[in-house]
PANU-255008 format. One record per residue: residue number from 1; residue in three letters; y, x, z of N, C-alpha, C, CB in turn. Coordinates in nm, 3 decimals, always signed. Each point is the difference from the previous one (the first is absolute). Glycine has a CB too. Layout:
N
+-----+------+---------+---------+---------+---------+---------+---------+---------+---------+---------+---------+---------+---------+
! pos ! code !     npy !     npx !     npz !    capy !    capx !    capz !     cpy !     cpx !     cpz !    cbpy !    cbpx !    cbpz !
+-----+------+---------+---------+---------+---------+---------+---------+---------+---------+---------+---------+---------+---------+
! NUM !  Ala !       Y !       X !       Z !       Y !       X !       Z !       Y !       X !       Z !       Y !       X !       Z !
...
+-----+------+---------+---------+---------+---------+---------+---------+---------+---------+---------+---------+---------+---------+
//
This chain:
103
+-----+------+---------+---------+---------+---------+---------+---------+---------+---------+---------+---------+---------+---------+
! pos ! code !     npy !     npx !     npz !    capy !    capx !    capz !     cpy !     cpx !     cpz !    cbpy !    cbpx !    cbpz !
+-----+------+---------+---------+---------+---------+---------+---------+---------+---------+---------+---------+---------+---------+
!   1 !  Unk !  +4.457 !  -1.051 !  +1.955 !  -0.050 !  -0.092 !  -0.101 !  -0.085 !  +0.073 !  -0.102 !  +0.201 !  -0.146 !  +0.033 !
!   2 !  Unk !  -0.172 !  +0.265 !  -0.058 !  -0.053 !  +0.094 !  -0.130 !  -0.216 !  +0.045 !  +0.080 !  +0.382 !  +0.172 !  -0.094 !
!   3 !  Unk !  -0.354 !  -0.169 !  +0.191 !  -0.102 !  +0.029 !  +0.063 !  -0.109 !  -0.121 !  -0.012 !  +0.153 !  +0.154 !  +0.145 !
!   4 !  Unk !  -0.084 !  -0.251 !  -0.111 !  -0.070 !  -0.126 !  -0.004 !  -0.068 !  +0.010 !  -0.168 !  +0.190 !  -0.154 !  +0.203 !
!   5 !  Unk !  -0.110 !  +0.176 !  -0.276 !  -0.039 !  -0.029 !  -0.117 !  -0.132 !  +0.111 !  -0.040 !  +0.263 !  -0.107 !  -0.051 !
!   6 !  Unk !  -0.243 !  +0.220 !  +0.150 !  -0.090 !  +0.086 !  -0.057 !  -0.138 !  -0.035 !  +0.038 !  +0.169 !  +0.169 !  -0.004 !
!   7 !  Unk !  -0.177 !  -0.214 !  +0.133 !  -0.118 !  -0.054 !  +0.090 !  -0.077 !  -0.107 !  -0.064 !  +0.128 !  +0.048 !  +0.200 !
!   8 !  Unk !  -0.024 !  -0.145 !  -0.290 !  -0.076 !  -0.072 !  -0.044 !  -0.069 !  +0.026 !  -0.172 !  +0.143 !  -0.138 !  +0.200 !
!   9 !  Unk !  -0.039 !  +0.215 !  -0.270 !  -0.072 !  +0.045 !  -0.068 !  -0.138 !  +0.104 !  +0.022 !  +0.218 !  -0.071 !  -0.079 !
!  10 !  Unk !  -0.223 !  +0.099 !  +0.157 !  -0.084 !  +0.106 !  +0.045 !  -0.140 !  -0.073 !  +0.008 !  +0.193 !  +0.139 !  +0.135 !
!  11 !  Unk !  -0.140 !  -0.276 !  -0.019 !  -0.118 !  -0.074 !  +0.037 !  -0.054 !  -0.081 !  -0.137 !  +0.094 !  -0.023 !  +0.264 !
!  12 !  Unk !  -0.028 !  -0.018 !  -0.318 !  -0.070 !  -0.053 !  -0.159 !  -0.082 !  +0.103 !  -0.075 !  +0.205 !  -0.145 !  -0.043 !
!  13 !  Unk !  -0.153 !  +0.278 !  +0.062 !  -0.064 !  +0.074 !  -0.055 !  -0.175 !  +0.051 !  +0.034 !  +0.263 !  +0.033 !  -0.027 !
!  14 !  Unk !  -0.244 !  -0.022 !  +0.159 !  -0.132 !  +0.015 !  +0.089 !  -0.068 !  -0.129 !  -0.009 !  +0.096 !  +0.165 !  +0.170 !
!  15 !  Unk !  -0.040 !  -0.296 !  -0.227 !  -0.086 !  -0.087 !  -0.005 !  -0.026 !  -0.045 !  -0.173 !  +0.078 !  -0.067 !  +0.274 !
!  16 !  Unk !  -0.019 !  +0.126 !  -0.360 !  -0.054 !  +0.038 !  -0.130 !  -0.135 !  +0.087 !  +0.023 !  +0.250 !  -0.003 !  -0.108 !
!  17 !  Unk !  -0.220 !  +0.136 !  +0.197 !  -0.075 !  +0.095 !  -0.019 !  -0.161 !  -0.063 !  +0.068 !  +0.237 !  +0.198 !  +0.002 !
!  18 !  Unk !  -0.221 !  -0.289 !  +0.065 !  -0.137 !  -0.047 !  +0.116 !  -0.060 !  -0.085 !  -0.141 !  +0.110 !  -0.049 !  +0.335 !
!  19 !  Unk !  -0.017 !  -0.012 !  -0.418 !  -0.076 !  -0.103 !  -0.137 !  -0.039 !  +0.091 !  -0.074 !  +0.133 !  -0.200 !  -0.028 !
!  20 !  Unk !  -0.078 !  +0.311 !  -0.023 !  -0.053 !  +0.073 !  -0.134 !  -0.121 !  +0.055 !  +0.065 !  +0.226 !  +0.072 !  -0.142 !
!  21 !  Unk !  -0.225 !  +0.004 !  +0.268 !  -0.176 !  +0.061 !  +0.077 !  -0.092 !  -0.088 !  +0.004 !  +0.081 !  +0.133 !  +0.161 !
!  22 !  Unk !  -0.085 !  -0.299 !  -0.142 !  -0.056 !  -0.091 !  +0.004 !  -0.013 !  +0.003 !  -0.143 !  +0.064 !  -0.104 !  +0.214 !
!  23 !  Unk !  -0.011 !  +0.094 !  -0.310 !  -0.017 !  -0.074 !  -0.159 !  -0.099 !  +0.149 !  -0.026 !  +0.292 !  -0.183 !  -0.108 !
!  24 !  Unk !  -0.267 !  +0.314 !  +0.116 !  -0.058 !  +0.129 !  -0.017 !  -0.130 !  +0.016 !  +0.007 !  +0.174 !  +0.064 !  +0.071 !
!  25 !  Unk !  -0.196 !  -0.139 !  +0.118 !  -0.144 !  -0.046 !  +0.046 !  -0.103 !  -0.078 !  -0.073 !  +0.117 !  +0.005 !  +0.176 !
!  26 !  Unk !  -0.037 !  -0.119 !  -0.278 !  -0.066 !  -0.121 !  -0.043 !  -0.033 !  +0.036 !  -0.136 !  +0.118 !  -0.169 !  +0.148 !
!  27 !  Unk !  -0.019 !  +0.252 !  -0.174 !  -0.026 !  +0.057 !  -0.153 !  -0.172 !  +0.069 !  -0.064 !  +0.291 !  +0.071 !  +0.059 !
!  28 !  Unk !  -0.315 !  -0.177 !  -0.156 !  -0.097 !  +0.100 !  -0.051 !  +0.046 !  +0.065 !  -0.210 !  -0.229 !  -0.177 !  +0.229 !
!  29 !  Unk !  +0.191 !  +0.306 !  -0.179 !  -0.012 !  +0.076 !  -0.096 !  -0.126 !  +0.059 !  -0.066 !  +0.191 !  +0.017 !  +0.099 !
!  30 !  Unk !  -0.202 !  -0.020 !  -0.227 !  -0.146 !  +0.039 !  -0.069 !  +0.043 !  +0.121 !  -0.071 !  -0.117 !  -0.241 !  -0.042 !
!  31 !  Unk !  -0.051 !  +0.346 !  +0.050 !  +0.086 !  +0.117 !  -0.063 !  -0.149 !  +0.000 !  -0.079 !  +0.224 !  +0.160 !  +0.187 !
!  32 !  Unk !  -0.229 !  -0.132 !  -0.297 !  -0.156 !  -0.010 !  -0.051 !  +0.005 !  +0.143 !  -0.101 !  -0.049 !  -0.319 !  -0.002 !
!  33 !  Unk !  -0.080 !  +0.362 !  -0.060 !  -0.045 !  +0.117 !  -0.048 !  -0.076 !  -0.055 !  -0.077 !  +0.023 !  +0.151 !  +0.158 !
!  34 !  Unk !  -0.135 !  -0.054 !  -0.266 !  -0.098 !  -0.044 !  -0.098 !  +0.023 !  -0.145 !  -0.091 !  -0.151 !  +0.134 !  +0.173 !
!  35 !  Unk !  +0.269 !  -0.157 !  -0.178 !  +0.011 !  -0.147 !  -0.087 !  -0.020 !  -0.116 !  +0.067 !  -0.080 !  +0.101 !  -0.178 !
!  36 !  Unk !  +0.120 !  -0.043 !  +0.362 !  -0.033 !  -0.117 !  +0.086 !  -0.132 !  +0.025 !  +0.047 !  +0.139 !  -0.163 !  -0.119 !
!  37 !  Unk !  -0.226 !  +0.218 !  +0.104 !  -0.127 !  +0.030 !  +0.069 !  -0.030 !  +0.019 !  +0.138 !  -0.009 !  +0.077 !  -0.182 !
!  38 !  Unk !  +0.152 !  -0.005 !  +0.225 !  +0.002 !  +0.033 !  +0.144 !  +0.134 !  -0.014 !  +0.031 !  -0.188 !  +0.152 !  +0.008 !
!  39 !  Unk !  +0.168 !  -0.221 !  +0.085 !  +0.124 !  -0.081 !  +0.049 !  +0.077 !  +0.035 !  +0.120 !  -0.113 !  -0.163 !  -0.096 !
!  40 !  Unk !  +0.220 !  +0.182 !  +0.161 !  +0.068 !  -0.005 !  +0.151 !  +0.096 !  -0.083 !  -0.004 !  -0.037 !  +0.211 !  +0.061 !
!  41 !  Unk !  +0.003 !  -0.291 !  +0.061 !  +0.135 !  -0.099 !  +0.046 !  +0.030 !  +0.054 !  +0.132 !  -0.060 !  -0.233 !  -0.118 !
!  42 !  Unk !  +0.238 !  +0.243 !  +0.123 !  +0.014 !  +0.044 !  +0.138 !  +0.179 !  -0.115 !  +0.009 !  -0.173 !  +0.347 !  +0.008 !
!  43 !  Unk !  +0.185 !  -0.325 !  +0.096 !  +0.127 !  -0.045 !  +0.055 !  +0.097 !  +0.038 !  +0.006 !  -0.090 !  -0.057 !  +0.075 !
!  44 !  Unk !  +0.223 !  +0.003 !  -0.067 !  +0.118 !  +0.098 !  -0.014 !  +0.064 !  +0.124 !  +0.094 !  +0.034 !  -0.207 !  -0.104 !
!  45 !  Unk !  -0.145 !  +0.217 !  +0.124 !  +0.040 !  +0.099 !  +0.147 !  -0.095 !  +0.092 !  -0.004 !  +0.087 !  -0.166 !  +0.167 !
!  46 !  Unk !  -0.204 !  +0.197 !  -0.326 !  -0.040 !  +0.115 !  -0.027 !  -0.168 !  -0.074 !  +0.070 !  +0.272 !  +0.223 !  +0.006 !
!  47 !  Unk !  -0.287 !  -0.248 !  +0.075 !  -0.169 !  -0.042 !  +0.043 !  -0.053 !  -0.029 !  -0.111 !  +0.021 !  -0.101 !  +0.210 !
!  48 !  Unk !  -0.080 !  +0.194 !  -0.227 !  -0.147 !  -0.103 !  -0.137 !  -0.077 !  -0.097 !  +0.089 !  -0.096 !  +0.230 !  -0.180 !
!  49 !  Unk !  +0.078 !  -0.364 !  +0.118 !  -0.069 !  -0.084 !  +0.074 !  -0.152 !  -0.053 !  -0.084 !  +0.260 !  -0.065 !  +0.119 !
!  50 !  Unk !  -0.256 !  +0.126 !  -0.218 !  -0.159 !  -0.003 !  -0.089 !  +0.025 !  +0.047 !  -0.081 !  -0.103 !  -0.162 !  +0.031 !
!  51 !  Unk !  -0.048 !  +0.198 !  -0.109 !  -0.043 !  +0.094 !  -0.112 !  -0.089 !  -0.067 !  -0.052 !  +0.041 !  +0.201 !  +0.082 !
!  52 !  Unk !  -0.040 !  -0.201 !  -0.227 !  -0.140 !  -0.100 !  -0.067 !  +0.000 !  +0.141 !  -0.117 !  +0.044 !  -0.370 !  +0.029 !
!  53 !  Unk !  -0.243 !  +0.320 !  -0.033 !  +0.003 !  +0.074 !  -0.092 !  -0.102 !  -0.006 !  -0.045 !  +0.135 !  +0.107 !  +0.061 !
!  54 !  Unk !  -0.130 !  -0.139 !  -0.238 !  -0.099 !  -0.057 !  -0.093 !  -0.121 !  +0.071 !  -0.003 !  +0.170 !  -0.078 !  -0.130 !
!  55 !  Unk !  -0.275 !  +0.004 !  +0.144 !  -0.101 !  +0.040 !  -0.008 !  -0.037 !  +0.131 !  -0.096 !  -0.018 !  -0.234 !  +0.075 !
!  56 !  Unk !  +0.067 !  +0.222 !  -0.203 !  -0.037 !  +0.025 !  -0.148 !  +0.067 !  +0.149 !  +0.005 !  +0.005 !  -0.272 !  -0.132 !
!  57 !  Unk !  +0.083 !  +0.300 !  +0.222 !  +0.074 !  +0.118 !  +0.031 !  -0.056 !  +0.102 !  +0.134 !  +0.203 !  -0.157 !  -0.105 !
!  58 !  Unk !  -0.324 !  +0.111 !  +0.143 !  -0.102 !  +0.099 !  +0.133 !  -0.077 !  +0.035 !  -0.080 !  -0.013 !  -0.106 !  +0.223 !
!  59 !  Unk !  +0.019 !  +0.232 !  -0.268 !  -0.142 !  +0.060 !  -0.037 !  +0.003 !  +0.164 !  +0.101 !  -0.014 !  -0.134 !  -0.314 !
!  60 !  Unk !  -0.128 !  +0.124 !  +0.396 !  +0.007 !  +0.124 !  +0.065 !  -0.025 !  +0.138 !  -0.070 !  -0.061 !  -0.149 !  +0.170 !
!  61 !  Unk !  +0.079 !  +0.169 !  -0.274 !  -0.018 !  +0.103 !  -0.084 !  +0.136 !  +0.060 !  -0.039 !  -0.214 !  -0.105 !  -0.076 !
!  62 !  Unk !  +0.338 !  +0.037 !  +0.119 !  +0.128 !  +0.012 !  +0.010 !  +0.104 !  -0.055 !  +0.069 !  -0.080 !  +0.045 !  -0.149 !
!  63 !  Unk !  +0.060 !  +0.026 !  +0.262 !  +0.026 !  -0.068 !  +0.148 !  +0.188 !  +0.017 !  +0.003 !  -0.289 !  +0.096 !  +0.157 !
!  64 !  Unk !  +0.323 !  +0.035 !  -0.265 !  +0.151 !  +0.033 !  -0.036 !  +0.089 !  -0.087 !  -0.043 !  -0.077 !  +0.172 !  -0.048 !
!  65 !  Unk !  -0.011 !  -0.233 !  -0.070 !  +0.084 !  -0.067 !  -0.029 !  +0.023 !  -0.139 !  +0.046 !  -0.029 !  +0.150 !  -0.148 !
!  66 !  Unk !  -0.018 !  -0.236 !  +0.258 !  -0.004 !  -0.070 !  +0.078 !  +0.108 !  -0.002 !  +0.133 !  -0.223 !  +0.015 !  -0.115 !
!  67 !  Unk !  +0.184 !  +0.129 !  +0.128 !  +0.151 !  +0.007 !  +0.104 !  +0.083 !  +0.045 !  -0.068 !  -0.071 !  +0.046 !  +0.200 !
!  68 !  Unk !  +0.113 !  -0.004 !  -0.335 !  +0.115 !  +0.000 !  -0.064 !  +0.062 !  -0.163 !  +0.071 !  -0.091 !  +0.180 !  -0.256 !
!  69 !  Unk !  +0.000 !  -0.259 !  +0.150 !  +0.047 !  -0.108 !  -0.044 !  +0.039 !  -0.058 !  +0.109 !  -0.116 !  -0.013 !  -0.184 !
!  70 !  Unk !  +0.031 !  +0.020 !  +0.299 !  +0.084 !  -0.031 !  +0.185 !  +0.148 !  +0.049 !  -0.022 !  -0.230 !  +0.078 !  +0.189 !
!  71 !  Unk !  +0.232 !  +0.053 !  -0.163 !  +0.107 !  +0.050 !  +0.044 !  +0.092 !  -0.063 !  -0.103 !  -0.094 !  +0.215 !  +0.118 !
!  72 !  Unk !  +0.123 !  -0.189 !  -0.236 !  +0.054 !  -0.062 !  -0.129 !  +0.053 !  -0.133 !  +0.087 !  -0.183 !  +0.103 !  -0.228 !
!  73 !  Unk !  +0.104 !  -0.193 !  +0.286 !  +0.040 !  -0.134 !  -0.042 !  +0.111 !  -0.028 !  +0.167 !  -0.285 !  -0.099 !  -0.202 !
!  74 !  Unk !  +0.208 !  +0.185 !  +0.277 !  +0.065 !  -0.002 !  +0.199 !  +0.149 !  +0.066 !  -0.048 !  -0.268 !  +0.089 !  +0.214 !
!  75 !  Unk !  +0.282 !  +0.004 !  -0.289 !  +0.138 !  +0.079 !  -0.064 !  +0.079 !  -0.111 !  -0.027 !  -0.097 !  +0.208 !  -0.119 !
!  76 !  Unk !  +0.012 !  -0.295 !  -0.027 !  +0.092 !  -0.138 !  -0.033 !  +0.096 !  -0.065 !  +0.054 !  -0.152 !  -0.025 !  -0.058 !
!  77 !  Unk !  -0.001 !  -0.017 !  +0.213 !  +0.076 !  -0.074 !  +0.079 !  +0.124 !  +0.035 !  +0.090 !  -0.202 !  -0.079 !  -0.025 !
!  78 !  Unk !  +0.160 !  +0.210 !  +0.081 !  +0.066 !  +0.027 !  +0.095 !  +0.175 !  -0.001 !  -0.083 !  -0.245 !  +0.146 !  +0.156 !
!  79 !  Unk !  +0.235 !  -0.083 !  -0.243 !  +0.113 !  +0.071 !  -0.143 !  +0.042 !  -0.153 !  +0.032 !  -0.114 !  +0.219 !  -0.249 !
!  80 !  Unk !  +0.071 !  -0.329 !  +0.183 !  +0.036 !  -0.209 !  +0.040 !  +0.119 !  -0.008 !  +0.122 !  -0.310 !  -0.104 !  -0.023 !
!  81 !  Unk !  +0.236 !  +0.179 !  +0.125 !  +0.039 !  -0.067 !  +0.128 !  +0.059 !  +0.104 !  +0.008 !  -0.149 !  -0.157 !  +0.106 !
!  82 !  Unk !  +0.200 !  +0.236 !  -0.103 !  +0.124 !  +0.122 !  +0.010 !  +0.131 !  -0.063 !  -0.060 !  -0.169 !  +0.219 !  -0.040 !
!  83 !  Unk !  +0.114 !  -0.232 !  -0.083 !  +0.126 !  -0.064 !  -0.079 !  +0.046 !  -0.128 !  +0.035 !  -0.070 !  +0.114 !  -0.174 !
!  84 !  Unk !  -0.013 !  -0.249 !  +0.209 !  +0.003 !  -0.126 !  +0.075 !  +0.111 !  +0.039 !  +0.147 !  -0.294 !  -0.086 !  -0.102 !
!  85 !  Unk !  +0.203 !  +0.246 !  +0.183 !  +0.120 !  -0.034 !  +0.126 !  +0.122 !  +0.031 !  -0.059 !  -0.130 !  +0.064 !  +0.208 !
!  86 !  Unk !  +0.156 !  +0.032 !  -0.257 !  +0.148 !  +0.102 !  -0.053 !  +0.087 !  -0.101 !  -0.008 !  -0.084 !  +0.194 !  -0.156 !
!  87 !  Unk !  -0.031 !  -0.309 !  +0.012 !  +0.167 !  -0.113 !  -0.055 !  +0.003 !  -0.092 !  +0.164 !  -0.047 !  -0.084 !  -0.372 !
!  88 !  Unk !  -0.050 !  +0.050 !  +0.439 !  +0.059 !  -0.115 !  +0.100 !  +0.080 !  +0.090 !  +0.095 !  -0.206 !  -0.192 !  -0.006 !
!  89 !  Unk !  +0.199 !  +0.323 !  +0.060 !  +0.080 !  +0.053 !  +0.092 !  +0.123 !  +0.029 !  -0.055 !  -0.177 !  +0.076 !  +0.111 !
!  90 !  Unk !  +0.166 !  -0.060 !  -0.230 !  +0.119 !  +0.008 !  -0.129 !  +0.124 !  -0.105 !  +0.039 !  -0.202 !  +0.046 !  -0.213 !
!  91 !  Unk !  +0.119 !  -0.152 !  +0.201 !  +0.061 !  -0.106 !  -0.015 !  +0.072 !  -0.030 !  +0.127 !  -0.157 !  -0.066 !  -0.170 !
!  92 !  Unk !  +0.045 !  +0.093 !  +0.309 !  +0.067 !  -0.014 !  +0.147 !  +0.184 !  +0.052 !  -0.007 !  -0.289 !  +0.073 !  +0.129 !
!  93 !  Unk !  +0.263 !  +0.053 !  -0.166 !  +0.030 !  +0.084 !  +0.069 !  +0.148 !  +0.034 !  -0.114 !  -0.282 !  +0.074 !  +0.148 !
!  94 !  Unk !  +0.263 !  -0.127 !  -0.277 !  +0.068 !  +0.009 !  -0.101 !  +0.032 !  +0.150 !  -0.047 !  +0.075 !  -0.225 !  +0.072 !
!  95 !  Unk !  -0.195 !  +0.278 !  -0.066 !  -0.033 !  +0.144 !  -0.063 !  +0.050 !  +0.080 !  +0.068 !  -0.009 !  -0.047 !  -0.198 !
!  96 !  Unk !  +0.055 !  +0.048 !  +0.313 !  +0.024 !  +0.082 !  +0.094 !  -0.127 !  +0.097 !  +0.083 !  +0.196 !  -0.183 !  -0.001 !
!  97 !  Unk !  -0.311 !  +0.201 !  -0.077 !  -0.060 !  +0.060 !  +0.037 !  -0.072 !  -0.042 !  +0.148 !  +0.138 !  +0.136 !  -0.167 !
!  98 !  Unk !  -0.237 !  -0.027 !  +0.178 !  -0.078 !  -0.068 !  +0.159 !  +0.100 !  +0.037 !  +0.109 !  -0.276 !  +0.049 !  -0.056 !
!  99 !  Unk !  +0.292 !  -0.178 !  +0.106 !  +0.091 !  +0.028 !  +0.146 !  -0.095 !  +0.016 !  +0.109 !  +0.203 !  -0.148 !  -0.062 !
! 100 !  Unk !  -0.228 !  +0.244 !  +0.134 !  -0.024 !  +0.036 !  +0.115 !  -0.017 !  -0.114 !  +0.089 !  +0.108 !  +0.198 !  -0.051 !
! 101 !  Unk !  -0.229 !  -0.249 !  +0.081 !  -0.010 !  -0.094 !  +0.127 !  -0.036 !  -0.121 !  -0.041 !  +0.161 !  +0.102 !  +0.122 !
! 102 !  Unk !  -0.121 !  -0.135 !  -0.245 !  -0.022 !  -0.128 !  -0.060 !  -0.151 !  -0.032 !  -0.057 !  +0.252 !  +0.022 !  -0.055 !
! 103 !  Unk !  -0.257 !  +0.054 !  -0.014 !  -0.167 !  +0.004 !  -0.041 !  -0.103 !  +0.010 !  +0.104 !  +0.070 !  +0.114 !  -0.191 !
+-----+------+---------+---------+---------+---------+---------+---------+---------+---------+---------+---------+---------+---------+
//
């Protein structure tokens, strides 16, 4: 009987874990730089899925500080969606850390 119980907790669990990768997927996160000038949105699973970036902030006479403000804002995001998976696998998994196989 104890087995049974584990199987099925187990299986709820693997089917938490298939919703939070799906919600992860759907997730958008914004990570922005320059007061918002330059922008990254990525997903909860770390993909940047666009970059905007204000006109008023390209000048080729300072090409540095432009990809600062990139990198700055892709950091944001990614930093978003790190923390976004942690709490939902958090939550799977009830802080038991990454289990092997599940992810």
């Amino acid at each position: 009987m104890k087995m049974d119980k584990i199987i099925k907790q187990a299986q709820r669990m693997q089917a938490q874990m298939a919703l939070a990768q799906e919600e992860l997927q759907n997730a958008v996160l914004e990570g922005a730089a320059g007061g918002g000038a330059v922008k990254a949105t990525a997903n909860g699973h770390g993909d940047i899925l666009s970059i905007t970036i204000d006109k008023e902030v390209v000048n080729p006479d300072d090409v540095e500080m432009l990809e600062d403000l990139v990198l700055g804002a892709v950091k944001e995001a990614i930093s978003k969606s790190k923390e976004l998976s942690n709490d939902k696998m958090n939550s799977v998994t009830g802080g038991m850390g990454g289990l092997p196989g599940l992810m």
